[in-house]
N, CA, C, O and CB atoms as a CASP TS submission, in Angstrom:
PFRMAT TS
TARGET T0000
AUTHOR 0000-0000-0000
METHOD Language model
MODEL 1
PARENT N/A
ATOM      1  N   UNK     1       5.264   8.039   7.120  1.00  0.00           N
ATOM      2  CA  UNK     1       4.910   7.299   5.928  1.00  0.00           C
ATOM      3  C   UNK     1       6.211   6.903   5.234  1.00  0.00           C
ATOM      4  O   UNK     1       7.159   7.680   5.121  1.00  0.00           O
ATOM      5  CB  UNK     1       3.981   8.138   4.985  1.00  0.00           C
ATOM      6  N   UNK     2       6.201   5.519   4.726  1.00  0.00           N
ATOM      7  CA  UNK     2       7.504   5.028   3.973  1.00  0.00           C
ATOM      8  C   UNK     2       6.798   4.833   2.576  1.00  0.00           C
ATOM      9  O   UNK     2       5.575   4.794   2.447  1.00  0.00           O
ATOM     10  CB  UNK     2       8.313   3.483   4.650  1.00  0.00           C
ATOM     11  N   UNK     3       7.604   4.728   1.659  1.00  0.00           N
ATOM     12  CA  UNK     3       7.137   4.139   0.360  1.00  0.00           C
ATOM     13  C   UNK     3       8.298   3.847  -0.149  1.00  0.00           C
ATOM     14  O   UNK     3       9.230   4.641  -0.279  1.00  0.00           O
ATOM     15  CB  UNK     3       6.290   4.979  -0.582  1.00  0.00           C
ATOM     16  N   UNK     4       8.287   2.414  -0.533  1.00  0.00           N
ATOM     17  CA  UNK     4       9.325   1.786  -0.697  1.00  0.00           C
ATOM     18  C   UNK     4       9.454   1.083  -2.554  1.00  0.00           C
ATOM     19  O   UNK     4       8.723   0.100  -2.670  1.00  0.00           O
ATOM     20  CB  UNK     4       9.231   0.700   0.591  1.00  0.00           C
ATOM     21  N   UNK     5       9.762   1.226  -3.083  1.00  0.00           N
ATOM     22  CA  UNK     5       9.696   0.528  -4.695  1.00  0.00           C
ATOM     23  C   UNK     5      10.992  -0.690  -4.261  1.00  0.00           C
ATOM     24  O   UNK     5      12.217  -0.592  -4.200  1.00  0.00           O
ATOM     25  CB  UNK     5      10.279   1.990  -6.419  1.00  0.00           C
ATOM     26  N   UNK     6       9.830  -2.069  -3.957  1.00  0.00           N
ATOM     27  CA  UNK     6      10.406  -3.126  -4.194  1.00  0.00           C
ATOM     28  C   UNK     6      11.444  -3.817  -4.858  1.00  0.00           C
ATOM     29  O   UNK     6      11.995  -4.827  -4.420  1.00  0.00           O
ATOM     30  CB  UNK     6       9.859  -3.432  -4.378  1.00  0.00           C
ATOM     31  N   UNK     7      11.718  -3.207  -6.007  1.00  0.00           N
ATOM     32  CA  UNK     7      12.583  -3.942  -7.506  1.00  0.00           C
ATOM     33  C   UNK     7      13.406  -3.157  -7.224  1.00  0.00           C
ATOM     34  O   UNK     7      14.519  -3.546  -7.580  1.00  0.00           O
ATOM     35  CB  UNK     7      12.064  -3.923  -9.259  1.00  0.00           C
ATOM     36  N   UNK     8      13.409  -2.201  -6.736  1.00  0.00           N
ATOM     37  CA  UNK     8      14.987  -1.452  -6.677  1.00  0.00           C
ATOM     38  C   UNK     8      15.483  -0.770  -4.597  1.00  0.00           C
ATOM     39  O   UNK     8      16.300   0.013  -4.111  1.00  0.00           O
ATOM     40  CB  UNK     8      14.731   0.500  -8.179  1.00  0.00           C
ATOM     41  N   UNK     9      14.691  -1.429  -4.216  1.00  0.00           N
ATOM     42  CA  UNK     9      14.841  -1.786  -2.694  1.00  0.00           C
ATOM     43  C   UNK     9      15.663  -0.478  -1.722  1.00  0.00           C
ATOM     44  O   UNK     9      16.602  -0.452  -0.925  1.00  0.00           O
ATOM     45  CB  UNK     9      15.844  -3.339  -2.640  1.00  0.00           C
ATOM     46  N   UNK    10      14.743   0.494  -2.290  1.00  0.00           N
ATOM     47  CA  UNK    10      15.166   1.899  -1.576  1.00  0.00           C
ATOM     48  C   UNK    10      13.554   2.581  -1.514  1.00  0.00           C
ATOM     49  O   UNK    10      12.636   2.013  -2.105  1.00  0.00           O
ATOM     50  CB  UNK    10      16.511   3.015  -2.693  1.00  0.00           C
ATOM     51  N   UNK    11      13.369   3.640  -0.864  1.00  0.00           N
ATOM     52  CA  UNK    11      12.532   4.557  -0.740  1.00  0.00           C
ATOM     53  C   UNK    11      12.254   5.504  -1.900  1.00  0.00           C
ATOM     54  O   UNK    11      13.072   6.085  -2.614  1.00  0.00           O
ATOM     55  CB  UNK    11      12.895   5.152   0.272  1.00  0.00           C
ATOM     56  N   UNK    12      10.978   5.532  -1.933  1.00  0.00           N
ATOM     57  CA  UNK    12      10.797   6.727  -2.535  1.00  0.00           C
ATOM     58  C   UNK    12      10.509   8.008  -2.248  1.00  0.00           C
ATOM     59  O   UNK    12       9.746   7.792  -1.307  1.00  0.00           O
ATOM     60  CB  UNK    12      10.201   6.582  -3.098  1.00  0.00           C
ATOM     61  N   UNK    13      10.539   9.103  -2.339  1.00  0.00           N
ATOM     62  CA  UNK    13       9.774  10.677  -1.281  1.00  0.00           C
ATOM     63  C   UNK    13       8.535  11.242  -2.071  1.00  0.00           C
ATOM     64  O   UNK    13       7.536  11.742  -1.554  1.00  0.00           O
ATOM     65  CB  UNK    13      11.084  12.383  -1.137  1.00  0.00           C
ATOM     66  N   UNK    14       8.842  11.027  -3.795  1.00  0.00           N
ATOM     67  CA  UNK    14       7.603  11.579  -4.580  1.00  0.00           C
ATOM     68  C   UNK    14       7.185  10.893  -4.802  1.00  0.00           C
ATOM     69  O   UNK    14       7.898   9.960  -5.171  1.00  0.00           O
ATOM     70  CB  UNK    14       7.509  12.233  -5.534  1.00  0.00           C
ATOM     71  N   UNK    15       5.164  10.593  -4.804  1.00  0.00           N
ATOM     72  CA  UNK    15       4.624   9.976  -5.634  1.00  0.00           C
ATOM     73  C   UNK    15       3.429  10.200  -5.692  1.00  0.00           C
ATOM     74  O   UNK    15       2.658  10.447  -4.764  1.00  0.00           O
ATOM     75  CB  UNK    15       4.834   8.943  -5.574  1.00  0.00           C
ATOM     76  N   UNK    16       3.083  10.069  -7.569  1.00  0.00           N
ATOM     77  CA  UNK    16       1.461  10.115  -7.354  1.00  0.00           C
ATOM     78  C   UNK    16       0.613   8.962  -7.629  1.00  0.00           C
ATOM     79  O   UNK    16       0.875   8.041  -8.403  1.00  0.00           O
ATOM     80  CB  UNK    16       0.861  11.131  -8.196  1.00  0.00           C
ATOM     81  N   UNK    17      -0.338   9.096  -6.980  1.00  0.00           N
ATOM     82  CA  UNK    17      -1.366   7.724  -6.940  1.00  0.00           C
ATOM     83  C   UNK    17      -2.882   8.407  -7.427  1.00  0.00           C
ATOM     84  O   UNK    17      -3.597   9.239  -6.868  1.00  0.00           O
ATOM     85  CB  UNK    17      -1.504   6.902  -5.031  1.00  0.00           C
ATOM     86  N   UNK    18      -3.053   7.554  -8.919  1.00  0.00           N
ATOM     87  CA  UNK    18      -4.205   8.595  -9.194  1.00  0.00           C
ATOM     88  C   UNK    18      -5.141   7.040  -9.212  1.00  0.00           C
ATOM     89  O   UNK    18      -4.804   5.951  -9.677  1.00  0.00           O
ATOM     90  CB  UNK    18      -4.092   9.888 -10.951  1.00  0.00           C
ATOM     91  N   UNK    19      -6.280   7.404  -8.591  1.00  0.00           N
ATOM     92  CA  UNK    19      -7.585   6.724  -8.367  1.00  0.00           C
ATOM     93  C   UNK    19      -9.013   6.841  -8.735  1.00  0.00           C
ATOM     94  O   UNK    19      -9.642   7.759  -8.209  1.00  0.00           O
ATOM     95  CB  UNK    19      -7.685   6.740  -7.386  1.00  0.00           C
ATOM     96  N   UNK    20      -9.598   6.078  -9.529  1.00  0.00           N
ATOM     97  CA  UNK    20     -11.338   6.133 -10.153  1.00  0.00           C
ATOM     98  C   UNK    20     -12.038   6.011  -8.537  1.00  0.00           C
ATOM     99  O   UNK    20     -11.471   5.464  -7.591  1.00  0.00           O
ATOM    100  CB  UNK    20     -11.954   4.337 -11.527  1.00  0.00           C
ATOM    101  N   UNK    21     -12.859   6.401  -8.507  1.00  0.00           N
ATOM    102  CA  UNK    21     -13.772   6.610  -7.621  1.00  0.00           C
ATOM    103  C   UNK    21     -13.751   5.126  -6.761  1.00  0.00           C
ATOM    104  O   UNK    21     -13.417   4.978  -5.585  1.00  0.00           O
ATOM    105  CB  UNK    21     -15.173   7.062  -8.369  1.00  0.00           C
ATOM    106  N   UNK    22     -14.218   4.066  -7.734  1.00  0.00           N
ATOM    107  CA  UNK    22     -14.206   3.078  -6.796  1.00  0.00           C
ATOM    108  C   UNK    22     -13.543   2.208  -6.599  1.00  0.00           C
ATOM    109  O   UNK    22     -13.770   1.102  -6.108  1.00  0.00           O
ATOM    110  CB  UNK    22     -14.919   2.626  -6.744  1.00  0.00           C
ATOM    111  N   UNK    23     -12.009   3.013  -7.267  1.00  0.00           N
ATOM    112  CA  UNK    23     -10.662   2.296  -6.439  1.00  0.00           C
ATOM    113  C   UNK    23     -10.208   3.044  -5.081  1.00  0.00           C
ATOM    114  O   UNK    23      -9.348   2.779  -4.242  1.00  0.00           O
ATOM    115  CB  UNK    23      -9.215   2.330  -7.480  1.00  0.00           C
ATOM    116  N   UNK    24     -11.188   4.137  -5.224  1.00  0.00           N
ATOM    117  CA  UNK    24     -10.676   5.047  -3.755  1.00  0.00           C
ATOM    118  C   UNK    24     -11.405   4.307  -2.865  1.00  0.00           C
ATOM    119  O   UNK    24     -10.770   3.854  -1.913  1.00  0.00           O
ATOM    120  CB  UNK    24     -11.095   6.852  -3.567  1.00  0.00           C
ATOM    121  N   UNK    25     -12.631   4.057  -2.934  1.00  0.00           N
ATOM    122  CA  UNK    25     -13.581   3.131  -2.070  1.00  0.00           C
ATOM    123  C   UNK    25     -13.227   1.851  -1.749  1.00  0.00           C
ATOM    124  O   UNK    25     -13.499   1.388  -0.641  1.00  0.00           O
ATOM    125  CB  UNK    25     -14.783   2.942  -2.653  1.00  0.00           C
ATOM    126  N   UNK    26     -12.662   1.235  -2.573  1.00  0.00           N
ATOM    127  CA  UNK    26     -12.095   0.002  -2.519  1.00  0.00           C
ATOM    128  C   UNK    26     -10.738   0.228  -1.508  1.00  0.00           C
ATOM    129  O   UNK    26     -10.681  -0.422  -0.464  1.00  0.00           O
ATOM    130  CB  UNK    26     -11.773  -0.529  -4.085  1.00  0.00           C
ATOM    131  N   UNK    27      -9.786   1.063  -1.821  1.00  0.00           N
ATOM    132  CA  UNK    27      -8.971   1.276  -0.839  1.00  0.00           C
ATOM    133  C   UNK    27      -9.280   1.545   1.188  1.00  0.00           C
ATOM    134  O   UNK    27      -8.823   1.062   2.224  1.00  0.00           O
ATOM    135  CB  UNK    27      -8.438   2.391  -1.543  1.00  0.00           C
ATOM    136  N   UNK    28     -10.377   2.662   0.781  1.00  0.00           N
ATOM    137  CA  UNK    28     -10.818   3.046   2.216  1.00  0.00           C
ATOM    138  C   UNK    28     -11.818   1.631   2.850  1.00  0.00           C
ATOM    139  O   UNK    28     -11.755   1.603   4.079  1.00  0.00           O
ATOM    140  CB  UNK    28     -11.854   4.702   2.100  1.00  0.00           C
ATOM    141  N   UNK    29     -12.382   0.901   2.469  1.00  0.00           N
ATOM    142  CA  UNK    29     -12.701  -0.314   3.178  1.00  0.00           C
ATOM    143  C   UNK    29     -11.557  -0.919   3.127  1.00  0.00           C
ATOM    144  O   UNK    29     -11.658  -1.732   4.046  1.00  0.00           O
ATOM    145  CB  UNK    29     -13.788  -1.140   2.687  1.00  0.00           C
ATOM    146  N   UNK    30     -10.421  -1.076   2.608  1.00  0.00           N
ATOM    147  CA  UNK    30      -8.751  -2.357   2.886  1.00  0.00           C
ATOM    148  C   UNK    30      -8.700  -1.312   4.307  1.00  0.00           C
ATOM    149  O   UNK    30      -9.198  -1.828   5.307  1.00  0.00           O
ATOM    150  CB  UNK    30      -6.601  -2.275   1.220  1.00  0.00           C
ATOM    151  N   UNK    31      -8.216  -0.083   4.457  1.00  0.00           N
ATOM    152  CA  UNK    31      -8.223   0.881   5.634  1.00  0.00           C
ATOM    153  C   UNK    31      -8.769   0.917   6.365  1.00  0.00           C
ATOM    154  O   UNK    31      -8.198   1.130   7.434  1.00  0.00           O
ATOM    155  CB  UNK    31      -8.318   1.780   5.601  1.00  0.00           C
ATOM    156  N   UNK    32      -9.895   0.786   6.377  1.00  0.00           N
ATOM    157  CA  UNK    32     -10.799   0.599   7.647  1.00  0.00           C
ATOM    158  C   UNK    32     -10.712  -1.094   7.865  1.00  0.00           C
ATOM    159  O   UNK    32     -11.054  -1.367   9.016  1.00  0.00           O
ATOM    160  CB  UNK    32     -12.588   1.228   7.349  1.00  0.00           C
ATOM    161  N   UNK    33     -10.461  -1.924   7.319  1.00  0.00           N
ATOM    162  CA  UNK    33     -10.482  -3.128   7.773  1.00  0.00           C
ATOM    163  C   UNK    33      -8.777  -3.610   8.465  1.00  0.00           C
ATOM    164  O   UNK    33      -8.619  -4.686   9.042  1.00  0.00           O
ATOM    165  CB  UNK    33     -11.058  -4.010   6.456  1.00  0.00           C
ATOM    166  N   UNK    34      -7.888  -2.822   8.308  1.00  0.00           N
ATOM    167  CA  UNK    34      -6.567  -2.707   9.047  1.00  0.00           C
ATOM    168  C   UNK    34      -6.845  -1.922  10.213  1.00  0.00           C
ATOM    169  O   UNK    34      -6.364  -2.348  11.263  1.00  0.00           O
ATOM    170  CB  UNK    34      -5.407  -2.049   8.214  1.00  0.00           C
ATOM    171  N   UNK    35      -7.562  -0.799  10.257  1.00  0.00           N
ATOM    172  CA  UNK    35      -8.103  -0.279  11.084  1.00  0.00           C
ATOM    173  C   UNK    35      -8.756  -0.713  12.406  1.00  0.00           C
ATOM    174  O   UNK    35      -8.451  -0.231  13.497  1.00  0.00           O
ATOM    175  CB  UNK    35      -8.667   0.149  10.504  1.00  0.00           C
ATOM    176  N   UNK    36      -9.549  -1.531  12.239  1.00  0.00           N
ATOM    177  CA  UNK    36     -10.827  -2.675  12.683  1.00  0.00           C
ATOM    178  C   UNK    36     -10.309  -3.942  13.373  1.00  0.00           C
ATOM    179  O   UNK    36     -10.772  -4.442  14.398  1.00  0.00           O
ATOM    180  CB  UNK    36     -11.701  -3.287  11.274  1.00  0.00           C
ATOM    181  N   UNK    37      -9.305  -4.367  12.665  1.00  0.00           N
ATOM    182  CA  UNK    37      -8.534  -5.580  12.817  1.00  0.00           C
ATOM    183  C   UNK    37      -7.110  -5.811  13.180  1.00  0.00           C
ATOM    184  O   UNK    37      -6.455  -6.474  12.376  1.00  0.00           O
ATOM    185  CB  UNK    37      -8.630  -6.108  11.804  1.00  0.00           C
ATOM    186  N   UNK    38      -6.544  -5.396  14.205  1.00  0.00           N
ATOM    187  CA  UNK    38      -5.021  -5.266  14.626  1.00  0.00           C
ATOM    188  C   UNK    38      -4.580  -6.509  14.201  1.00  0.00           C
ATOM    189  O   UNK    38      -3.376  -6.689  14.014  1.00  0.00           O
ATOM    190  CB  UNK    38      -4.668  -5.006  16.232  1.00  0.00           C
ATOM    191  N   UNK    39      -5.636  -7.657  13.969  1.00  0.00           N
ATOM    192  CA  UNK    39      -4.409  -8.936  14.066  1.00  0.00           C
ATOM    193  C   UNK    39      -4.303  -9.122  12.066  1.00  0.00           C
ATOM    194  O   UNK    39      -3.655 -10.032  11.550  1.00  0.00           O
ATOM    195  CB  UNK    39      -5.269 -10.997  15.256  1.00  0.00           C
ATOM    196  N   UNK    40      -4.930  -8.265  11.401  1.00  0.00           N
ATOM    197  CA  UNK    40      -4.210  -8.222   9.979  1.00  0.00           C
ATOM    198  C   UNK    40      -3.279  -7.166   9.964  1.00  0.00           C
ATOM    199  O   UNK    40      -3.547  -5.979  10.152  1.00  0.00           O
ATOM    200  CB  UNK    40      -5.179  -8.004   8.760  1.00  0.00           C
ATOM    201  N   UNK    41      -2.102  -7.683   9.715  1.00  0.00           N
ATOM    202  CA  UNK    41      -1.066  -6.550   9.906  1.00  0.00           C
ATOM    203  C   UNK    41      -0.609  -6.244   8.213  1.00  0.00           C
ATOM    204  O   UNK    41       0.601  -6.140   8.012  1.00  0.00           O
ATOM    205  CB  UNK    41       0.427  -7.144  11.048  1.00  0.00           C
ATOM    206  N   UNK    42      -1.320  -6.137   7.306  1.00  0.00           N
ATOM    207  CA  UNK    42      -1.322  -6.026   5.768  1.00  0.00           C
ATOM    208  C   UNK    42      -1.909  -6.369   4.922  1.00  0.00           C
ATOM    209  O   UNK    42      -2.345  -7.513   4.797  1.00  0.00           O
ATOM    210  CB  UNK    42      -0.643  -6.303   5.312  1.00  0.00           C
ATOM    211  N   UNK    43      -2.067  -5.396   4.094  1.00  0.00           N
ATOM    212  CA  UNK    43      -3.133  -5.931   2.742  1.00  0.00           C
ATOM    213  C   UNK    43      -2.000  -5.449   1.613  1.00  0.00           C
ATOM    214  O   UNK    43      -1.031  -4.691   1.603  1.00  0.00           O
ATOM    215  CB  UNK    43      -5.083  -4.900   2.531  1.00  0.00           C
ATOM    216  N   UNK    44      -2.887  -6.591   0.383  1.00  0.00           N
ATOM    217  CA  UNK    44      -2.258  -5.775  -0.660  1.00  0.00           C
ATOM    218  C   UNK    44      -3.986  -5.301  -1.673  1.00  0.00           C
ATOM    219  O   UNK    44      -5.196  -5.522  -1.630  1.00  0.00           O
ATOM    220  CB  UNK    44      -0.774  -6.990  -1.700  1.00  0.00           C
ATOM    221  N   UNK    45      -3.096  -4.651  -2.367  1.00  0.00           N
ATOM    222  CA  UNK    45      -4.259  -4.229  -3.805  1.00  0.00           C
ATOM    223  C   UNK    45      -3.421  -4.776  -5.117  1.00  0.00           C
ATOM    224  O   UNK    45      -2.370  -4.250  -5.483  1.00  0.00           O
ATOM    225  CB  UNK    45      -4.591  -2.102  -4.076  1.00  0.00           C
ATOM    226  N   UNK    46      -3.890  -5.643  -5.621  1.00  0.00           N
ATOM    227  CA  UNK    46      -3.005  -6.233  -7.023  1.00  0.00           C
ATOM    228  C   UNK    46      -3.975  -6.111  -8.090  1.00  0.00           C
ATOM    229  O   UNK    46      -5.190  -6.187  -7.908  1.00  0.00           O
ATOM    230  CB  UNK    46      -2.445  -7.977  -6.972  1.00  0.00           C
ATOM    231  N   UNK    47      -3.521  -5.957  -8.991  1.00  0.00           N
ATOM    232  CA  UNK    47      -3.887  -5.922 -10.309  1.00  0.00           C
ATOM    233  C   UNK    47      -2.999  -7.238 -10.886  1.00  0.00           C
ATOM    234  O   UNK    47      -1.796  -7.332 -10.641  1.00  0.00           O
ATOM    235  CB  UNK    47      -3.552  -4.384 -11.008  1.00  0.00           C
ATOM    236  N   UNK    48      -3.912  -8.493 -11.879  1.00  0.00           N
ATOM    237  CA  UNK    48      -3.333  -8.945 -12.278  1.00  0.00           C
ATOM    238  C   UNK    48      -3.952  -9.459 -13.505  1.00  0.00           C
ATOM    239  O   UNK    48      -5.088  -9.934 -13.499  1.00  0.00           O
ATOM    240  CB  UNK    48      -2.873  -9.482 -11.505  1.00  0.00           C
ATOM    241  N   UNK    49      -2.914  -9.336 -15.007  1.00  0.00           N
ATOM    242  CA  UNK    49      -3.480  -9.488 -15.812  1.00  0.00           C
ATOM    243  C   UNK    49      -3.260 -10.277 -16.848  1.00  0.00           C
ATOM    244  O   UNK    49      -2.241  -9.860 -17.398  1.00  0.00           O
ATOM    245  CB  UNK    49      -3.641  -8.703 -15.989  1.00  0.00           C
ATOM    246  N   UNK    50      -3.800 -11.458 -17.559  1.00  0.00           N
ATOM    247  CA  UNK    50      -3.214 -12.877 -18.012  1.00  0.00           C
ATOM    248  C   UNK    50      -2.110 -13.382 -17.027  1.00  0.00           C
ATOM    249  O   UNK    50      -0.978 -13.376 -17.511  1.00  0.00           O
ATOM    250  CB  UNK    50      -2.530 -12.782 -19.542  1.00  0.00           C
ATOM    251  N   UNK    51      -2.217 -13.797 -15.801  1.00  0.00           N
ATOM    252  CA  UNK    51      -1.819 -14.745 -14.893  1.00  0.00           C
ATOM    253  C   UNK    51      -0.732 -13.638 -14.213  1.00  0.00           C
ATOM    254  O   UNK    51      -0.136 -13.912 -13.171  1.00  0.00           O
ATOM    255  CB  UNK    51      -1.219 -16.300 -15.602  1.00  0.00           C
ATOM    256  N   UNK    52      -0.556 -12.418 -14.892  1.00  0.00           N
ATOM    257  CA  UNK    52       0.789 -11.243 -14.541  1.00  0.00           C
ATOM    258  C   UNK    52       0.386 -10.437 -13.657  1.00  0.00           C
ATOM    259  O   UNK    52      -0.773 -10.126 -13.379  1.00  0.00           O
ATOM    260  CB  UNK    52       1.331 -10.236 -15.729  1.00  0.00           C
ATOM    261  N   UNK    53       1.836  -9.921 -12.984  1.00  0.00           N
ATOM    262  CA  UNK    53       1.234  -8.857 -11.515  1.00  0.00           C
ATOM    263  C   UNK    53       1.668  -7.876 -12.455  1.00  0.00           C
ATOM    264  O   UNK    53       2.817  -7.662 -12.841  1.00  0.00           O
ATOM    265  CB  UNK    53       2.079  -8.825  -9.560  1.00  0.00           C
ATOM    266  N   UNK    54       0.577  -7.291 -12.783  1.00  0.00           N
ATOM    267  CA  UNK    54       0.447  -5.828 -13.338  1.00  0.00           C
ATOM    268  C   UNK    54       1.457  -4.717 -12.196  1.00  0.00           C
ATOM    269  O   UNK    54       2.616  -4.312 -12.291  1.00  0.00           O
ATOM    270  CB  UNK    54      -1.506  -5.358 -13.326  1.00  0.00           C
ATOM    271  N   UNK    55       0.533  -4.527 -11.292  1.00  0.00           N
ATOM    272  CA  UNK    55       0.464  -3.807  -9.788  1.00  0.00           C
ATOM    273  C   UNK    55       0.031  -4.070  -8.501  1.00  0.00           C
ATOM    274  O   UNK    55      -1.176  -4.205  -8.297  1.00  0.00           O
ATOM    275  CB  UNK    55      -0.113  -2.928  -9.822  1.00  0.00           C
ATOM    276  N   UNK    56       0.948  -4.178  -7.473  1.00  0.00           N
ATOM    277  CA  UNK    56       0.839  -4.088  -6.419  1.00  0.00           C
ATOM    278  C   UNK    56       0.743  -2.741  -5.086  1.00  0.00           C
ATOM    279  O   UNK    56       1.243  -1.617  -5.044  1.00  0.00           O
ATOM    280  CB  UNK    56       1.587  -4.791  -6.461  1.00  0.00           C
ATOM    281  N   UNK    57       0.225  -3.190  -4.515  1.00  0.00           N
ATOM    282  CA  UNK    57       0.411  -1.953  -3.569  1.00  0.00           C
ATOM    283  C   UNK    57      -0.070  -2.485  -2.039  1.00  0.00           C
ATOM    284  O   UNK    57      -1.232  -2.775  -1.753  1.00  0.00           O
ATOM    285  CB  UNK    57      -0.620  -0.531  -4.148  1.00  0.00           C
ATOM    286  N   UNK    58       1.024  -2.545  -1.168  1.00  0.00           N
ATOM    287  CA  UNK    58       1.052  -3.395   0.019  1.00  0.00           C
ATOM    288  C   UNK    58       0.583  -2.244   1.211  1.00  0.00           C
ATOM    289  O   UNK    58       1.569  -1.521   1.350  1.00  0.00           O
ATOM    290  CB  UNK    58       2.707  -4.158   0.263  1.00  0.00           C
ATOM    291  N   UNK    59      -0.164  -1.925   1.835  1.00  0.00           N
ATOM    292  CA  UNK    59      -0.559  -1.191   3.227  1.00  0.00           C
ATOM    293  C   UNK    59      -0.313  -2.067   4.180  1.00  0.00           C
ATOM    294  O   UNK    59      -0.419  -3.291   4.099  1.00  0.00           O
ATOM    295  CB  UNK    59      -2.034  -0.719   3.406  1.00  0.00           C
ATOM    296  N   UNK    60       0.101  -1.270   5.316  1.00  0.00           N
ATOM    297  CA  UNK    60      -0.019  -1.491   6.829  1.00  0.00           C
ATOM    298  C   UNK    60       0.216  -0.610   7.650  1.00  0.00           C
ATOM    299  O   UNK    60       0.631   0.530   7.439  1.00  0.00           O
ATOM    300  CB  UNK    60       0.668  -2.358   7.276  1.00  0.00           C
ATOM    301  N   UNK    61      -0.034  -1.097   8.593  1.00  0.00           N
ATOM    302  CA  UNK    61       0.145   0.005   9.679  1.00  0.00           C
ATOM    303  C   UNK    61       1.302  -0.386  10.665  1.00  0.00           C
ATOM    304  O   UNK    61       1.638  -1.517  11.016  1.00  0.00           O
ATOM    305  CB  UNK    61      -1.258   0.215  10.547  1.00  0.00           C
ATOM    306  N   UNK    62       1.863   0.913  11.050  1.00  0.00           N
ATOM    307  CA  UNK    62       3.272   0.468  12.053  1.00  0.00           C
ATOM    308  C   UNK    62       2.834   1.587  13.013  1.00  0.00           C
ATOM    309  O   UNK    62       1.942   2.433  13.072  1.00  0.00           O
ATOM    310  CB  UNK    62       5.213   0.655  11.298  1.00  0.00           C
ATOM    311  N   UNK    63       4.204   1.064  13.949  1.00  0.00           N
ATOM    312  CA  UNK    63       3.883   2.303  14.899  1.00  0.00           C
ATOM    313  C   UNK    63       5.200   3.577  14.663  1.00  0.00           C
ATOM    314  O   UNK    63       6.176   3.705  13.923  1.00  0.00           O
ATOM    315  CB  UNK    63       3.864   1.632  16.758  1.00  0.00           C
ATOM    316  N   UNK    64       4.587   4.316  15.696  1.00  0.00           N
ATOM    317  CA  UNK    64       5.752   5.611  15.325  1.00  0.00           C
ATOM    318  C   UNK    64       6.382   5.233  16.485  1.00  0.00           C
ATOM    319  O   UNK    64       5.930   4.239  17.053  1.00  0.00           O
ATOM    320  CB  UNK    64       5.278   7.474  15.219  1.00  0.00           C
ATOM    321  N   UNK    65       7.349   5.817  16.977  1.00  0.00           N
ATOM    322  CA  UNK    65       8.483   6.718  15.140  1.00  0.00           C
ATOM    323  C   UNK    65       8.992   5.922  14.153  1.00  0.00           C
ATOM    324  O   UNK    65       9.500   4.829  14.400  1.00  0.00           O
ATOM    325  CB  UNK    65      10.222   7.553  15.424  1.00  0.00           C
ATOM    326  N   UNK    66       8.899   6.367  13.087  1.00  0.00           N
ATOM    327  CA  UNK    66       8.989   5.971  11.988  1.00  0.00           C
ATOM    328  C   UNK    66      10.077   6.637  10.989  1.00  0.00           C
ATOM    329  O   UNK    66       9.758   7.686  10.430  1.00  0.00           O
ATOM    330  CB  UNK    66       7.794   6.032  11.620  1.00  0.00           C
ATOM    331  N   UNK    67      11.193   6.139  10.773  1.00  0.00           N
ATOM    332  CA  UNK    67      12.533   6.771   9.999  1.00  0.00           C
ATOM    333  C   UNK    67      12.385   6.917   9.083  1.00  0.00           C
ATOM    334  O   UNK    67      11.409   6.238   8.765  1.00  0.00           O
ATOM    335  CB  UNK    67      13.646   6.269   9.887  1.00  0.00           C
ATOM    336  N   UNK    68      12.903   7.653   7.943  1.00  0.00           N
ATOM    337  CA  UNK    68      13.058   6.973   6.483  1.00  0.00           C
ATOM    338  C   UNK    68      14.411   7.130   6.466  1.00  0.00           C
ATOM    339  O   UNK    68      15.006   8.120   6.892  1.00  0.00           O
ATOM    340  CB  UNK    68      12.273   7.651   5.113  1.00  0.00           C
ATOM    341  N   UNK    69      14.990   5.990   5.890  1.00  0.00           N
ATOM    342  CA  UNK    69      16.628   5.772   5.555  1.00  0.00           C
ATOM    343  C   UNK    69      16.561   6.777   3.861  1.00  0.00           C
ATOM    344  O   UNK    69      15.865   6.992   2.868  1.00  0.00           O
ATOM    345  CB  UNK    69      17.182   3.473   5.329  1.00  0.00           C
ATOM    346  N   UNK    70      17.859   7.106   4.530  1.00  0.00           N
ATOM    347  CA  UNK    70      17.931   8.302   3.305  1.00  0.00           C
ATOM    348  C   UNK    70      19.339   8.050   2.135  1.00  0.00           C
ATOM    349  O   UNK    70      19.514   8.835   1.203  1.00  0.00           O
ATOM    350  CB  UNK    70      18.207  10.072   4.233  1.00  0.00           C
TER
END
């Protein structure tokens, strides 16, 4: 697993991701549909609010092995 914070273009190692019920649901169908579908190689989840990207959050799947630059 990588997690990367875009705006400052390094990795992260801690993080928490807290979720309402049917943002967890909403997530696990984006997952099962990357899952399902090899030829989508990414989703995002955005929040956007008066025309603004609140939040993003980009999934995909890679293959292993998988580094993290440190």
């Amino acid at each position: 697993m990588r997690i990367t914070d875009y705006e400052q273009s390094k990795n992260l190692s801690d993080v928490a991701i807290s979720l309402t019920r049917d943002e967890a649901e909403e997530l696990h169908l984006y997952l099962c549909t990357l899952l399902k579908r090899p030829s989508v190689s990414a989703i995002h989840l955005s929040e956007i609010t008066n025309g603004k990207l609140e939040r993003d959050l980009r999934l995909e799947i890679t293959q292993p092995p998988f580094r993290l630059a440190v």
